[in-house]
C-alpha positions as CSV (number, residue, x, y, z in Angstrom):
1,X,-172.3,69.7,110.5
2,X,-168.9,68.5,110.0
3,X,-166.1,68.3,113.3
4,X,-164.7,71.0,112.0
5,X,-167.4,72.9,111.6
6,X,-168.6,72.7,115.2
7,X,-165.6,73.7,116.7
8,X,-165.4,77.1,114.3
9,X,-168.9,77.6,115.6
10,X,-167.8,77.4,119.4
11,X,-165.6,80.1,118.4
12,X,-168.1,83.1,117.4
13,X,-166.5,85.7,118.9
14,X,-162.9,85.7,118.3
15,X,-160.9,86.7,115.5
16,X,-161.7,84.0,112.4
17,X,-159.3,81.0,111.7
18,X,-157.7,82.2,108.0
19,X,-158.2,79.5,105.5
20,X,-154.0,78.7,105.3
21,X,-154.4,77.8,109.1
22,X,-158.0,75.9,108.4
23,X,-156.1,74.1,105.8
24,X,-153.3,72.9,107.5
25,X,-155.3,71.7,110.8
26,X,-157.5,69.8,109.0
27,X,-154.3,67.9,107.1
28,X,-153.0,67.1,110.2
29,X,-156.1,66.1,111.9
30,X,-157.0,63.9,109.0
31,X,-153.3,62.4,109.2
32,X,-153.7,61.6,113.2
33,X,-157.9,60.3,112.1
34,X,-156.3,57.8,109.4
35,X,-152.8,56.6,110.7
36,X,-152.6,53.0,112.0
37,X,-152.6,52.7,116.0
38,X,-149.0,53.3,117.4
39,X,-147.9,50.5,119.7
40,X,-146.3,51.6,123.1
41,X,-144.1,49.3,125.5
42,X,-146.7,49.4,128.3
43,X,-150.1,49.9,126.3
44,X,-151.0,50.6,123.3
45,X,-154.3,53.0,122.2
46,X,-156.9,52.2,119.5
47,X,-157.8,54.1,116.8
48,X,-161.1,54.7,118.2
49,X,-159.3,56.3,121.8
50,X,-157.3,58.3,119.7
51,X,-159.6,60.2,117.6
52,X,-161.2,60.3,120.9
53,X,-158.5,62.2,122.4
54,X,-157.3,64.2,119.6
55,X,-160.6,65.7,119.6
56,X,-161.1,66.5,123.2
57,X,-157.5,67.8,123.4
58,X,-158.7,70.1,120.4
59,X,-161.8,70.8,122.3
60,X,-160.0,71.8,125.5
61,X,-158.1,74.1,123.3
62,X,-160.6,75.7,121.6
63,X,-162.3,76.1,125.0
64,X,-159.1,78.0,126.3
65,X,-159.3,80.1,123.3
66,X,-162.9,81.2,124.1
67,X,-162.2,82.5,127.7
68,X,-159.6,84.7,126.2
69,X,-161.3,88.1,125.9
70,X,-159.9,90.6,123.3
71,X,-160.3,94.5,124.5
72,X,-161.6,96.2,121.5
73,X,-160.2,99.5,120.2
74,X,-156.8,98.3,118.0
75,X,-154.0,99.1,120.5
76,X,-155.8,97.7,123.5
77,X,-155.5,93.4,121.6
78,X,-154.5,91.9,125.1
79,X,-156.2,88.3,125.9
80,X,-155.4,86.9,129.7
81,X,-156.0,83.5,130.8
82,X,-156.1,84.4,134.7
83,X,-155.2,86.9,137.3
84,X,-151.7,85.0,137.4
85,X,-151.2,85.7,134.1
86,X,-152.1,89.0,134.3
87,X,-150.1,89.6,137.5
88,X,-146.7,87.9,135.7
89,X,-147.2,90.3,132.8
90,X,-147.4,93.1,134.2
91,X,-144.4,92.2,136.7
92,X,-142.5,91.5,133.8
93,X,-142.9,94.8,131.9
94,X,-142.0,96.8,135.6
95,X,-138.8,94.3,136.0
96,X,-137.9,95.6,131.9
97,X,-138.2,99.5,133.1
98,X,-135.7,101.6,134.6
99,X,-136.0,102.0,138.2
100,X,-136.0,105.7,138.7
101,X,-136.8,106.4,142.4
102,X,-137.1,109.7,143.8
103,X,-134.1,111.9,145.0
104,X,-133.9,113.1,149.3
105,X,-135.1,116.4,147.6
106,X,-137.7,115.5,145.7
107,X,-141.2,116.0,145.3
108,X,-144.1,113.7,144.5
109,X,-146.2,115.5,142.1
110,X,-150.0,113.6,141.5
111,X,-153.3,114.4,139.6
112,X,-156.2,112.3,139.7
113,X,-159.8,112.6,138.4
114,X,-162.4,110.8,140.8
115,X,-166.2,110.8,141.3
116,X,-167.7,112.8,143.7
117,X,-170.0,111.8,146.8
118,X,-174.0,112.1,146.5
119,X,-173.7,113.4,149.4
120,X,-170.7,113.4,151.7
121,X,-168.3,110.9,153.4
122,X,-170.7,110.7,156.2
123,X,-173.4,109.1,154.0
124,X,-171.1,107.3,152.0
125,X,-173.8,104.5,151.4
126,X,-175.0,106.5,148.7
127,X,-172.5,106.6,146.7
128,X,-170.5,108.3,144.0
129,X,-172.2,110.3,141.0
130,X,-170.4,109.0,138.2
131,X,-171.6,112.6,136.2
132,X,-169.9,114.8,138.8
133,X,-165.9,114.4,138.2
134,X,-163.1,116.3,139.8
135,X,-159.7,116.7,139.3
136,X,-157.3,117.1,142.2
137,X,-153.6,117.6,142.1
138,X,-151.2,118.0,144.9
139,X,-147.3,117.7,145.4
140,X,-145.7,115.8,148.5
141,X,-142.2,116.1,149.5
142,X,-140.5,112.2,149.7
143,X,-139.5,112.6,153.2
144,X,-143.0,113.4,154.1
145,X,-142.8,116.4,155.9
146,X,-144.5,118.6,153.8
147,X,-147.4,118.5,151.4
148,X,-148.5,121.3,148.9
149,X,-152.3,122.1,146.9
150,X,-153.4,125.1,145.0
151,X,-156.2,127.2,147.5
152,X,-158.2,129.5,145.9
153,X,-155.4,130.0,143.0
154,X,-152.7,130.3,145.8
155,X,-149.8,127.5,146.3
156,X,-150.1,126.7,149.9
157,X,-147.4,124.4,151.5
158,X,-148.2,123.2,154.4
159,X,-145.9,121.3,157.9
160,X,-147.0,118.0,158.7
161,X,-148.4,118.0,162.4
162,X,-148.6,115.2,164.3
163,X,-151.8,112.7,164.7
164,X,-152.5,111.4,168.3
165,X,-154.8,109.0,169.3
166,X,-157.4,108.9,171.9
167,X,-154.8,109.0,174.6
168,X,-153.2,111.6,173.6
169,X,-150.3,109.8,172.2
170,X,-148.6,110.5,169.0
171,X,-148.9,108.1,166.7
172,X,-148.0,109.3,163.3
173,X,-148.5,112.5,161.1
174,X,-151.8,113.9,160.2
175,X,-150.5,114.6,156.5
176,X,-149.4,113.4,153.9
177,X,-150.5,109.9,154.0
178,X,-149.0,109.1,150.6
179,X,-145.4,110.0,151.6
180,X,-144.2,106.1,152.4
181,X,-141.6,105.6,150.4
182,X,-139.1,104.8,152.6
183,X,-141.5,102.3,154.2
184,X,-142.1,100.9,150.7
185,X,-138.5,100.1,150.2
186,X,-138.2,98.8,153.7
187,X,-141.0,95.7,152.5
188,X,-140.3,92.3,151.0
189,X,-139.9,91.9,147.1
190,X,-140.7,88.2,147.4
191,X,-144.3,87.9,146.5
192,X,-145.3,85.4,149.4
193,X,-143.4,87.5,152.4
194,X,-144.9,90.7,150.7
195,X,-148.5,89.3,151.2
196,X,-147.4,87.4,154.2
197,X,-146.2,91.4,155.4
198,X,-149.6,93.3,154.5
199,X,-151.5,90.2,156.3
200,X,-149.8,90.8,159.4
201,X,-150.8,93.8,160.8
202,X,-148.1,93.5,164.1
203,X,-145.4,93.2,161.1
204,X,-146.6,96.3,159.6
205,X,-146.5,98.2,162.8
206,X,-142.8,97.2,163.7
207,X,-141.8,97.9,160.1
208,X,-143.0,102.2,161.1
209,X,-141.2,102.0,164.3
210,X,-138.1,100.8,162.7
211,X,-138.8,104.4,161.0
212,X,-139.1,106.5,163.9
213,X,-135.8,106.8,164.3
214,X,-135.1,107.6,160.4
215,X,-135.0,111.1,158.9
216,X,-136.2,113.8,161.4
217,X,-137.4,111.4,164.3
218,X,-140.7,111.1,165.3
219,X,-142.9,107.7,163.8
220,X,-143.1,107.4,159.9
221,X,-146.1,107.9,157.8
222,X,-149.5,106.5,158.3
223,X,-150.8,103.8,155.7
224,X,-153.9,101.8,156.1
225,X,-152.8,98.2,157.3
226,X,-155.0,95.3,157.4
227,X,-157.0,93.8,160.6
228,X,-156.1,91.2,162.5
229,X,-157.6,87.4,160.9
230,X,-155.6,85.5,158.8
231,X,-155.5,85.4,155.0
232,X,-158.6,83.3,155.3
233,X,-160.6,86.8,156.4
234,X,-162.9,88.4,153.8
235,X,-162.6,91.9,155.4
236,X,-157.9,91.3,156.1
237,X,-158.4,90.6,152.6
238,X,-160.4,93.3,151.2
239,X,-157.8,95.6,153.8
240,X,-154.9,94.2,151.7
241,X,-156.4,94.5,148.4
242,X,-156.6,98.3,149.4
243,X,-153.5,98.7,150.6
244,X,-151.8,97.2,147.7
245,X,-153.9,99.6,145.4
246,X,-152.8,102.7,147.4
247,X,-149.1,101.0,147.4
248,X,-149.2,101.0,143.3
249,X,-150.3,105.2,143.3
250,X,-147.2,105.5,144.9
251,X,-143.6,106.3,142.9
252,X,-142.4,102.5,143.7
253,X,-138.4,100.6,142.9
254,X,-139.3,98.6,140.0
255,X,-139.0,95.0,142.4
256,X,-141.8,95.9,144.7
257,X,-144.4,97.4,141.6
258,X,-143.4,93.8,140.2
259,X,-143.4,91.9,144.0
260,X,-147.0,93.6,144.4
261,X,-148.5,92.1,140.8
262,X,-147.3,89.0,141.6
263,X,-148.9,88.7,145.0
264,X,-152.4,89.8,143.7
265,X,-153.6,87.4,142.2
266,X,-152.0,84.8,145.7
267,X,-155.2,87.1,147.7
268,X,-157.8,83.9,147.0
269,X,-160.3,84.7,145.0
270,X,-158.7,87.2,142.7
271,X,-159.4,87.2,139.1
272,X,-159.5,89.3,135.9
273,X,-161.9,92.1,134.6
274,X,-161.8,92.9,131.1
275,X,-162.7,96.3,129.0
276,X,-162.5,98.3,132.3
277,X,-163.1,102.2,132.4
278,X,-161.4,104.5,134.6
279,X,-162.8,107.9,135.9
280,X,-160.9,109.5,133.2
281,X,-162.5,107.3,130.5
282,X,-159.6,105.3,129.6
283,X,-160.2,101.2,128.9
284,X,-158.1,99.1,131.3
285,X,-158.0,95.5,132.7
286,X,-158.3,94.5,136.4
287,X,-157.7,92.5,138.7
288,X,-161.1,91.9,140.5
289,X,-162.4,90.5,143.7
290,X,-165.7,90.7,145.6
291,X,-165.5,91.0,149.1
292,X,-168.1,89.9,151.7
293,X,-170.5,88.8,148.9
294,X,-171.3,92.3,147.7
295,X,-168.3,94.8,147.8
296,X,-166.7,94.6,144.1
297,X,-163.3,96.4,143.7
298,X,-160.6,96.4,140.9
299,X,-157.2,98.1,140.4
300,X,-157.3,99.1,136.2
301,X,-154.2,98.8,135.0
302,X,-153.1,99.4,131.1
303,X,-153.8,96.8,129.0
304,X,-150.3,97.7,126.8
305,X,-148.1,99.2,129.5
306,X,-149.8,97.7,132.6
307,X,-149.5,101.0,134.0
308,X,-151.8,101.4,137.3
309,X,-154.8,103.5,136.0
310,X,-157.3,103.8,138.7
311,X,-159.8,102.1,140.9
312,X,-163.3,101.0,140.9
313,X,-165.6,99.6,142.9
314,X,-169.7,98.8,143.6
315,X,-172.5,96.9,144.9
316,X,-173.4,93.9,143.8
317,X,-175.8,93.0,145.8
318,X,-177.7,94.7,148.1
319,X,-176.2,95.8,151.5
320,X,-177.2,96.8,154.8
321,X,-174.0,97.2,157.3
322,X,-175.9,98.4,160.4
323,X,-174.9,100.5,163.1
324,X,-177.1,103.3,162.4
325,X,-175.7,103.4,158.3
326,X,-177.8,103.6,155.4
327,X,-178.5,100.6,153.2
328,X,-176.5,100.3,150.1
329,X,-178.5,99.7,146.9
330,X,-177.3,96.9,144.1
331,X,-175.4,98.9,141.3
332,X,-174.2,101.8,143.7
333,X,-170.8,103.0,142.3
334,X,-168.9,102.9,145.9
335,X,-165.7,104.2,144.2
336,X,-163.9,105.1,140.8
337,X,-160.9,107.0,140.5
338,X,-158.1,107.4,138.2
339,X,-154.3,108.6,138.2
340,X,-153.5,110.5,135.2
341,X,-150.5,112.2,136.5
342,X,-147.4,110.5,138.9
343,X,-144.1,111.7,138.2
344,X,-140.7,113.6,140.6
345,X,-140.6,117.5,140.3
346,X,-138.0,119.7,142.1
347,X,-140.9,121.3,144.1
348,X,-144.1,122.1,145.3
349,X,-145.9,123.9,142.2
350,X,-144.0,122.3,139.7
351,X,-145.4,119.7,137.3
């Protein structure tokens, strides 16, 4: 077996090398293989070093090559180095779109399709049943004062209330959680003070006071913020990873959507999935991170339009968290979800 040879073989896999390209590589390695040593004010390198170097520098290359995964299915041909090259990509293509935010009026209308507990929140060791899908759709006015749902065939719009804690004292409204875009706009768009921002969970708190005095008075929406620790904390990190993914389900201006793929893949230990499915069947890439050892989630985004998709997560080890709750078996599908329908309506109903 010839050099060239070997290196084809370290590429099974991936597309094959056409024989114009095969050609012209092996000219120009055969030119570098032949030439006389080129001398170099400081040092000079003998032929030996250099056929040495060409064909570890080819090596390396053909080594990047490998790790690049192609999706199969035609349209879905996207190869990613890392989670940083994901995460630039997919900033990119948001920073290229119009940014169409919502109007004072407005009302968020979403459907999803998720798996359905084994057997209720309650147990929720058990896990999902990936055979048992539902479809939920409900509509959210921006402000966040009312939410709508279809009950029993019926439209029924419903007044947020307020949410008190164990005191007694208000702290936010029960309903809608998802109505936070005027938090959203209120957060960094430079990746590091985003992350920095969802790390800290006494930023967080002062960025929904700085909203009680907005709109109709009273504190802002509720979102899940992170606990206290540090970045260096497997479980502020996880809280962050979560946050982020509710974040992107959200109608979002275009310089946060692109602020929160770039700071992904800064959450340490972050890296790519390929050939993902959402709960809606659809074949995505993620970004990927296993938390605590065992705890596997990913945000799917579209491998074309880098559009978020959905969510999935499971065990990868087995898991027993105490406190009275059930062990949680290797494999046990923990969650997946996916977003099939985000877009502004003029009211609750509409679509």
């Amino acid at each position: 077996m010839n050099d060239l040879e070997m290196i084809q073989s370290l590429r099974d896999g991936t597309p094959q090398i056409t024989p114009e390209a095969a050609s012209a590589a092996r000219a120009r390695l055969h030119a570098e293989w032949t030439s006389p040593p080129r001398s170099l004010r400081r040092w000079t390198m003998s032929r030996p070093v250099i056929r040495v170097a060409l064909a570890g520098a080819l090596g390396v290359t053909i080594a990047a090559a490998v790790t690049l995964s192609r999706l199969p299915g035609g349209e879905h041909d996207l190869s990613v180095a890392s989670a940083a090259e994901l995460g630039d990509r997919a900033a990119v293509a948001v920073e290229r779109a119009p940014d169409r935010g919502p109007g004072p009026t407005q009302w968020i209308y979403t459907r999803s399709r998720n798996a359905e507990y084994k057997g209720d929140m309650n147990s929720w060791w058990k896990g999902m049943d990936t055979s048992r899908l539902n479809t939920v759709e409900g509509w959210e006015r921006v402000d966040g004062r009312e939410s709508a749902e279809f009950v029993d065939g019926k439209l029924k719009v419903t007044k947020s209330g307020w949410r008190y804690d164990w005191r007694g004292k208000p702290v936010g409204y029960k309903s809608p959680d998802q109505a936070g875009y005027r938090l959203t706009k209120m957060l960094p768009t430079e990746p590091r003070a985003l992350l920095r921002t969802l790390y800290d969970p006494k930023t967080m708190q002062m960025a929904y006071q700085d909203l009680e005095g907005a709109g109709a008075g009273g504190p802002g929406p509720v979102m899940p913020v992170p606990p206290a620790g540090g970045s260096g904390g497997s479980q502020a990190a996880s809280s962050v990873f979560d946050t982020i993914a509710e974040l992107l389900r959200r109608p979002l201006p275009s310089a946060l959507r692109a602020a929160l793929y770039r700071a992904l893949p800064q959450i340490r230990g972050v890296s790519v999935e390929r050939d993902v499915r959402d709960a809606a069947g659809r074949r995505g890439i993620a970004f990927t991170h296993t938390f605590e050892g065992w705890n596997r989630q990913m945000i799917i985004l579209d491998p074309v339009t880098y559009r978020f998709l959905g969510t999935y997560s499971y065990a990868t080890e087995k898991h027993s968290p105490g406190g009275g709750e059930g062990t949680v078996n290797k494999g046990t599908v923990l969650k997946w979800t996916a977003q099939t329908a985000l877009r502004m309506v003029g009211g609750p109903g509409l679509r």
